[in-house]
C-alpha positions in Angstrom: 0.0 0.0 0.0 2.3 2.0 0.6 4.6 1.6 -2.7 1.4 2.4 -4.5 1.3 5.6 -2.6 4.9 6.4 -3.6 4.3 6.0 -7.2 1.0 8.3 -7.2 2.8 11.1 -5.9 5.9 10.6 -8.1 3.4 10.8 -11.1 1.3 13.8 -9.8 4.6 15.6 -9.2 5.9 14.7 -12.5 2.9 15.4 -14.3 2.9 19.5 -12.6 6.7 19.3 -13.5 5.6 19.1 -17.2 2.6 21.5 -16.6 4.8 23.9 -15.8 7.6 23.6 -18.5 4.8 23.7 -20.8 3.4 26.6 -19.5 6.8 28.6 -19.4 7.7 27.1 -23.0 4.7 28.5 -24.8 5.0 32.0 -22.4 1.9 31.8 -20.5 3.8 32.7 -17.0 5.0 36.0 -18.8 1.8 38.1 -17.7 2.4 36.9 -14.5 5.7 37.9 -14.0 4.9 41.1 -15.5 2.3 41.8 -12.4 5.0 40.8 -10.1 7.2 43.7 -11.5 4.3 46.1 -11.8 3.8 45.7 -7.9 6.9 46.5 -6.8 7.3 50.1 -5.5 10.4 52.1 -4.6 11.0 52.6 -0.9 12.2 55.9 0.4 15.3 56.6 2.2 14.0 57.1 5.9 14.2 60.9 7.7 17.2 61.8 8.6 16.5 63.2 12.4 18.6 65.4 14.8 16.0 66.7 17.7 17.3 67.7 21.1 15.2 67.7 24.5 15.4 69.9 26.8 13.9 71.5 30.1 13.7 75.6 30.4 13.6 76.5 34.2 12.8 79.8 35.0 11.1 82.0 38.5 9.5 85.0 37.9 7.4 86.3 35.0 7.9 83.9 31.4 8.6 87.3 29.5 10.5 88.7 32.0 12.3 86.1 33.9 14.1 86.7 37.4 16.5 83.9 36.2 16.6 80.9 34.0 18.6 78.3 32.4 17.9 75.4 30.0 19.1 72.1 30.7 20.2 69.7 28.0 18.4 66.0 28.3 18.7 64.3 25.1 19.7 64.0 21.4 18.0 61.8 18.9 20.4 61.0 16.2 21.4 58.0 14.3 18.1 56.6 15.2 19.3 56.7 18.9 18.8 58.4 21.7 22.5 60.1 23.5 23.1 62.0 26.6 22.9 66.2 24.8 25.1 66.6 27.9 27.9 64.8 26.6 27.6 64.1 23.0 30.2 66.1 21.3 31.5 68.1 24.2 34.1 69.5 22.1 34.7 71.9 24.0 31.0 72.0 24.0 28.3 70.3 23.9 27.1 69.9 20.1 23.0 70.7 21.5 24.3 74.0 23.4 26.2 75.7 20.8 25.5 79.5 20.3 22.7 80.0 17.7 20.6 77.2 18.7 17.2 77.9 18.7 15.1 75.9 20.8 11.1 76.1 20.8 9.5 76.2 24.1 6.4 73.9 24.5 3.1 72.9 26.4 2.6 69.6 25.7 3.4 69.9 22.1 2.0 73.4 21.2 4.6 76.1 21.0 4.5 79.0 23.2 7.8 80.9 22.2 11.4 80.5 21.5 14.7 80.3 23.6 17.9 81.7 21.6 20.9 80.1 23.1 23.5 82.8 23.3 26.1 80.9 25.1 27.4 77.7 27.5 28.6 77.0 30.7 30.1 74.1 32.9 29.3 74.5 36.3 31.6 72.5 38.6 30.4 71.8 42.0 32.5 72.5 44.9 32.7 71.3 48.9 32.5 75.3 49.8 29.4 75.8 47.5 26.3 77.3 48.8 24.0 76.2 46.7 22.6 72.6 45.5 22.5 70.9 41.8 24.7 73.1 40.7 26.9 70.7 38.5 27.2 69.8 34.9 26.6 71.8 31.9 23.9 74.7 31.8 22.4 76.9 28.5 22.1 80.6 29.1 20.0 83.1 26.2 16.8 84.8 26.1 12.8 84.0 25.9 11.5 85.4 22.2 7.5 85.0 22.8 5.7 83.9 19.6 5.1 87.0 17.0 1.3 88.2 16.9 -1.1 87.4 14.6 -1.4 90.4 12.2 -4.6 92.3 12.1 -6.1 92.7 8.9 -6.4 96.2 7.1 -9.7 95.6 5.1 -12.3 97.4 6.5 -16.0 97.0 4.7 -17.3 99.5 2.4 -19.7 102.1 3.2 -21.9 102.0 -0.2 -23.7 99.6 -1.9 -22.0 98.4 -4.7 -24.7 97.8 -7.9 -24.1 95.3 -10.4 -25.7 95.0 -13.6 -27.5 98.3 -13.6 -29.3 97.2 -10.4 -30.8 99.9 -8.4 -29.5 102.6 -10.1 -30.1 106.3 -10.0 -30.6 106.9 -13.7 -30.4 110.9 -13.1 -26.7 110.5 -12.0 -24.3 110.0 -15.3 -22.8 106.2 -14.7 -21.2 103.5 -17.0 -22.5 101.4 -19.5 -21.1 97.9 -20.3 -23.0 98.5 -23.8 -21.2 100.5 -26.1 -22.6 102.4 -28.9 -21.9 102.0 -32.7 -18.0 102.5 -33.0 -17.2 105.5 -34.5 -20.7 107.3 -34.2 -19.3 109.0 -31.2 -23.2 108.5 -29.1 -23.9 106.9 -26.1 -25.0 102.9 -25.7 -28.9 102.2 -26.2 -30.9 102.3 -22.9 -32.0 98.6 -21.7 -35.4 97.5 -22.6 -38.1 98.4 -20.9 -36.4 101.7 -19.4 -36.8 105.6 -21.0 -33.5 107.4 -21.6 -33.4 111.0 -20.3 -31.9 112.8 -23.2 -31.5 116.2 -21.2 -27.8 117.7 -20.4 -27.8 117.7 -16.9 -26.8 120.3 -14.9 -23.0 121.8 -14.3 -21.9 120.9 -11.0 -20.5 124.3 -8.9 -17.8 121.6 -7.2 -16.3 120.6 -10.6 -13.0 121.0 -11.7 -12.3 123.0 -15.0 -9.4 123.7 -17.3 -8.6 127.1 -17.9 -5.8 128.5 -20.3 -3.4 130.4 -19.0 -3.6 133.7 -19.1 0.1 134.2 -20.6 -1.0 131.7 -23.5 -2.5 133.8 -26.7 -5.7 133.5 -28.3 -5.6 130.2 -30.2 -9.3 130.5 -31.6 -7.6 131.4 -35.1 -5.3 128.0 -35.4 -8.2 126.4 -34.5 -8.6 125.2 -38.0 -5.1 123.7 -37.8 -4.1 125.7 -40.9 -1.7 128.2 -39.4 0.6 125.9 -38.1 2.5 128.6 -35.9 4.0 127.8 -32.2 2.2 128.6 -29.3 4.5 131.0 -26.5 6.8 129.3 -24.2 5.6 129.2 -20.5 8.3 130.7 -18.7 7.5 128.2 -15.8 8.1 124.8 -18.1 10.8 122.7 -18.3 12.7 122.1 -20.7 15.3 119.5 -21.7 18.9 120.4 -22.9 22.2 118.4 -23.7 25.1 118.6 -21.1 28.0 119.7 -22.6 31.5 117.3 -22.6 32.6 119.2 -19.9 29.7 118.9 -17.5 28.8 115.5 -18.4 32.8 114.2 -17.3 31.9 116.9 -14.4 28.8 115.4 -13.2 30.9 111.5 -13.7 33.7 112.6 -11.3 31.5 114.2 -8.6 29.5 110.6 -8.9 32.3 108.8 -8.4 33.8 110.3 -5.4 30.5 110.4 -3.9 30.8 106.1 -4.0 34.1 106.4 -2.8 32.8 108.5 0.3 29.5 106.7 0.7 29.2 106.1 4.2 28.2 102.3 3.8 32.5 101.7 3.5 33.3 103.4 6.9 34.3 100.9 9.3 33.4 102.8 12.6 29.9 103.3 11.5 27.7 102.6 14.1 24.9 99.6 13.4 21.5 99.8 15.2 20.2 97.1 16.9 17.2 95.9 19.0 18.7 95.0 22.0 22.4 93.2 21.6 22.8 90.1 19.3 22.5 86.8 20.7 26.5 86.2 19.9 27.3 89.3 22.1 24.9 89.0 25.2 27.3 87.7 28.7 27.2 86.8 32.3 25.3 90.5 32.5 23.3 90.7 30.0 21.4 87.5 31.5 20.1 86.2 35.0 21.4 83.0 35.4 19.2 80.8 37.3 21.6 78.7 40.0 20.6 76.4 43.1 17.3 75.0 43.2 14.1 77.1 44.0 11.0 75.5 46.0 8.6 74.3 44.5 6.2 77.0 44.1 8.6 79.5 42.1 10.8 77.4 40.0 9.0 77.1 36.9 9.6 74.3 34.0 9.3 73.3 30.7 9.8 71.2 27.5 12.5 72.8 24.8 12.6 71.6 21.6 15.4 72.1 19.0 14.9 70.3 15.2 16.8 70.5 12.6 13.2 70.5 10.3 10.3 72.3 10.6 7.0 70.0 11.5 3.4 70.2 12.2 2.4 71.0 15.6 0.6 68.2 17.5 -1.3 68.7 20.6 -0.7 65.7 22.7 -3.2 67.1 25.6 -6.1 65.2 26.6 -9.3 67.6 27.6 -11.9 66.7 29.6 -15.4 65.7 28.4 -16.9 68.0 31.3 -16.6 68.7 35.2 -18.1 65.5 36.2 -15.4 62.9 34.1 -12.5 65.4 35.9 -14.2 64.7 39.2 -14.5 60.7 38.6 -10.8 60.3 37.6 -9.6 62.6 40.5 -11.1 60.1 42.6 -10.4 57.1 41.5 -6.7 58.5 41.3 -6.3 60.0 45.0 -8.0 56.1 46.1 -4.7 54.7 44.1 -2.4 57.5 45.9 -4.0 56.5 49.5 -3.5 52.6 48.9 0.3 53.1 47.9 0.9 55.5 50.6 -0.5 52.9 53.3 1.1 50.2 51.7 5.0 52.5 52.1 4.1 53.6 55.5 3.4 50.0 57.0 7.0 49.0 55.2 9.5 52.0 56.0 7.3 53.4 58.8 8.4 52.8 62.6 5.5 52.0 64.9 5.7 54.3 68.1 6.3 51.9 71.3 3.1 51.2 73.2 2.7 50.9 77.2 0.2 48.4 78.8 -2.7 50.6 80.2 -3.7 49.7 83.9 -6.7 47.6 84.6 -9.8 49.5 85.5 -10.9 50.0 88.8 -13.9 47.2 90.1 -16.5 49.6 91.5 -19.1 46.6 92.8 -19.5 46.3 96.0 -19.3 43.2 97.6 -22.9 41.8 98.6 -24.6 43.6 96.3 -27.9 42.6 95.1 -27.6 45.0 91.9 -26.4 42.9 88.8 -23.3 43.9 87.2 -23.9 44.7 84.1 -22.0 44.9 80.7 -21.6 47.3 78.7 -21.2 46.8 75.3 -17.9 48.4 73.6 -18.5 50.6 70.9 -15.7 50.5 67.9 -13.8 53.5 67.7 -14.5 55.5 64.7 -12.4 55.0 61.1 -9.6 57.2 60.6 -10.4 60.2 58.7 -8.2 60.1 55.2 -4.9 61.2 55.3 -4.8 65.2 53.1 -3.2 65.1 50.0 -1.2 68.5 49.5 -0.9 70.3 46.1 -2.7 67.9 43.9 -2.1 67.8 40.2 -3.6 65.8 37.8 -3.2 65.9 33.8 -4.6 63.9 31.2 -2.8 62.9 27.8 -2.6 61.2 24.0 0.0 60.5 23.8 -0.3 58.9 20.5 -2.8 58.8 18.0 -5.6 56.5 18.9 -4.1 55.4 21.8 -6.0 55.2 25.1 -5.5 58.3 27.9 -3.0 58.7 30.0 -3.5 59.9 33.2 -0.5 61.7 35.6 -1.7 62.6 39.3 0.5 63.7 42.1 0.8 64.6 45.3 2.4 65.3 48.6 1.5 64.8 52.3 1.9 67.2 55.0 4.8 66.5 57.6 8.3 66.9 58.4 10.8 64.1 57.6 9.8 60.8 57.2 6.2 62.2 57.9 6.2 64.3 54.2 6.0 61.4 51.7 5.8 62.0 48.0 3.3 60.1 45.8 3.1 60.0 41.7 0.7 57.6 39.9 0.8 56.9 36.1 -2.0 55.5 34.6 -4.4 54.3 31.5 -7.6 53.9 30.9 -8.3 50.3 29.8 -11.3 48.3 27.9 -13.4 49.0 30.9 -12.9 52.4 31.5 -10.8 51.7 34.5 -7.6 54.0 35.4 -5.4 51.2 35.3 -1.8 51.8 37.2 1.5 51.7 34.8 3.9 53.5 36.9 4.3 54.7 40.5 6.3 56.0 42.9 6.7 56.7 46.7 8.8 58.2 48.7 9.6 60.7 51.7 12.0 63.3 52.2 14.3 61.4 54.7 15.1 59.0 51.7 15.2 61.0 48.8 18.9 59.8 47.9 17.2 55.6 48.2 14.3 56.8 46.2 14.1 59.9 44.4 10.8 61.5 44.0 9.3 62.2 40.5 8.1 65.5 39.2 6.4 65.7 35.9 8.1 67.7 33.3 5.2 67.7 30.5 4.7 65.1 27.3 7.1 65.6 24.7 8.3 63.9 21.3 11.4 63.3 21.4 12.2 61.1 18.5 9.9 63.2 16.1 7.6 59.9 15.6 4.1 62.3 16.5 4.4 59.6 19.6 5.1 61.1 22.8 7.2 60.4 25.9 6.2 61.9 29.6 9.5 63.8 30.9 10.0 63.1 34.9 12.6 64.7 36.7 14.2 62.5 38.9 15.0 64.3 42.3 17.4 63.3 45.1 18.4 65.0 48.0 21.1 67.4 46.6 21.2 65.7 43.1 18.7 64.5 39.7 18.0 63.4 36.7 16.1 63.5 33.8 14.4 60.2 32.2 11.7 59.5 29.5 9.0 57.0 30.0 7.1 55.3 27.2 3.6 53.9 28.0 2.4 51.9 26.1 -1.1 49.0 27.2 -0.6 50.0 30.8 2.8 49.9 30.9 5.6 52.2 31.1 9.2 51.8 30.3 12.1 54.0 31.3 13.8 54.7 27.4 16.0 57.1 28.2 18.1 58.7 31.7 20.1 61.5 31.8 23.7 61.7 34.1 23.3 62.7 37.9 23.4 66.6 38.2 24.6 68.2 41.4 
């Protein structure tokens, strides 16, 4: 049986062997190569990226800043993503050189630029006075975005007619009819309308021509047979020909006028608004050094490309009051079951004393029954304040699901003030669903450092966006981009450890 088997396969294969060479033989398989070819389709060299991330601190005013500096986070080129602290520190760093415009953002939408006018690296010291003072720092000036221009058309203050409509046939107008060429008269009236054939009347306002007074009587040449020369006007110009000698006079006087011109004089002064970006120092700018509190030090997302490209809003708005209210909760129950879940690890219980036993107040002999009193439980602890509450709400790509960011602090000294940041996404049910979050007090910044959200940015140009955290330590941080992604987020990209 199974020999039979063998040799029906081996004929069915030899029989589609000589189908085919048939086939190719007579050129049937041609057309269908040709479809092949017409499918293919060229492939374009991928985009060439250079985009470098940033954060702009500031205190004070955004047009007027107190003080401010821009710190370099990443570079996104080669397809990868470097440290713009580092790459190409030669002596600077190739993402702070002077001239480098960088576009100031709210998550995504522009809200002015930042010229870079020069560099510095900030070494920190045992004798310094201030904190995080230590790597490199970009110092320049906040350009807000031009305004919109304001249009100069205003509307018209008549009634424009078209096609004879509503017109006032007693005041002379235009006709889009002409009359019989060379019979010198006026176009016919429309249908349907009489013509006024009276001259109307002079109008006092109306310019005339006079002749001059000087001029004589021309009534006689009238005719045109004459042919004599009216008067010169003594007030008419008239052309002549320079002589040789004033026409090389007038070349000369031209020429040393170029050689004089006051364009070729080195020492002439140049006006300026304000000083150029190239010449602005240590005095022309505030620099921004140590590290505010929280409630002056201002940040945000700077952006330098090397192409122009379409702005994308990567902010998430609220349906209405009652969806902000919903999430808020839901988010600051997530906070309260991570901060009870930190303080029954790292917290130290207080030492307890045995209480004394309670006095017996029967008296012996007694015919009055003791009786019990039933022990009421002691009321639920009222929920511990969250401090400062922020909560945003993001796309951070398109169609992918929100993104929720919600932080907080708690009131306390010590081990008692305790940090709390919760990432999360909305899944199939509608459910914030936790992809990141993070707890800590300020006793152990340096074991855990507390995260601050930056904003949403894209730093890879890919219209897909990162959220920025700022990673803070007790006298130290970082910078580090998270990708979420189905409730999930991964850490993509960390800066060095600034003093």
């Amino acid at each position: 049986m199974a020999s039979k088997l063998s040799m029906r396969q081996e004929k069915t294969k030899r029989g589609w062997s000589s189908l085919f060479g048939a086939l190719l033989a007579f050129g049937v398989l041609v057309p269908i190569c040709g479809i092949a070819s017409a499918q293919m389709h060229k492939v374009a060299k991928p985009e060439t990226v250079v985009r470098a991330i940033g954060v702009y601190e500031w205190t004070g005013d955004m047009a007027k800043p107190t003080a401010s500096r821009l710190i370099p986070v990443s570079l996104f080129i080669d397809d990868k993503l470097e440290d713009a602290a580092v790459y190409l520190a030669q002596p600077t760093p190739f993402a702070l050189l002077t001239g480098n415009v960088y576009e100031l953002q709210k998550s995504g939408v522009p809200l002015g630029n930042f010229d870079l006018a020069f560099a510095r690296h900030l070494i920190a010291t045992q004798e310094a006075t201030t904190t995080y003072d230590d790597g490199w720092f970009g110092y320049g000036k906040f350009v807000p975005p031009a305004p919109a221009k304001k249009s100069t058309l205003t509307p018209l203050k008549t009634i424009v007619a078209l096609n004879s409509i509503d017109v006032d046939d007693d005041k002379p107008h235009f006709s889009s009819r002409s009359a019989t060429p060379g019979s010198g008269g006026s176009a016919a009236g429309t249908p349907g309308t009489q013509t006024s054939t009276s001259t109307p009347a002079d109008d006092p306002d109306r310019p005339t021509l006079h002749r001059s007074a000087s001029a004589p009587d021309s009534s006689a040449d009238s005719g045109g047979g004459s042919g004599s020369t009216p008067a010169d006007d003594v007030d008419r110009p008239t052309l002549r020909r320079r002589s040789p000698e004033q026409a090389k006079d007038a070349q000369g006087q031209a020429r040393a006028a170029d050689i004089s011109t006051l364009n070729d004089d080195p020492n002439r002064p140049l006006l300026h608004r304000g000083k150029p970006e190239g010449a602005l120092s240590d005095e022309d700018i505030p620099k921004l050094s140590g590290l505010p509190g929280d409630q002056d030090l201002h940040q945000l997302a700077a952006v330098s490309d090397a192409a122009d490209r379409p702005v994308h809003d990567f902010t998430r708005p609220w349906d209405d009051e009652a969806e902000h209210q919903a999430i808020l909760a839901k988010m600051q129950a997530a906070a309260r079951a991570q901060l009870t879940a930190y303080e029954a690890a790292n917290a130290v219980a207080p030492p307890t004393t045995a209480a004394p036993p309670a006095a017996d107040t029967h008296k012996p002999n007694s015919k009055l029954r003791r009786s019990t009193a039933k022990e009421t439980p002691p009321p639920p602890p009222a929920p511990e304040a969250l401090l400062d509450e922020d909560l945003k709400g993001f796309m951070l790509s398109y169609g992918g699901a929100a993104t929720f960011v919600y932080h907080a602090h708690t009131d306390g000294l010590g081990p008692a003030l305790r940090f709390v940041t919760i990432v999360a996404q909305v899944n199939m049910q509608g459910e914030p669903e936790i992809a990141l979050k993070n707890v800590t007090d300020a006793a152990h910044l340096d074991r855990t450092p507390r995260m601050r959200l930056v904003d949403a940015v894209d730093a890879e140009a890919s219209n897909r966006a990162s959220l920025l955290f700022e990673l803070r330590a007790q006298n130290s941080r970082q910078f580090a981009l998270y990708r979420v992604i189905g409730g999930r987020a991964d850490q993509t990209f960390t800066t060095g450890s600034t003093q």
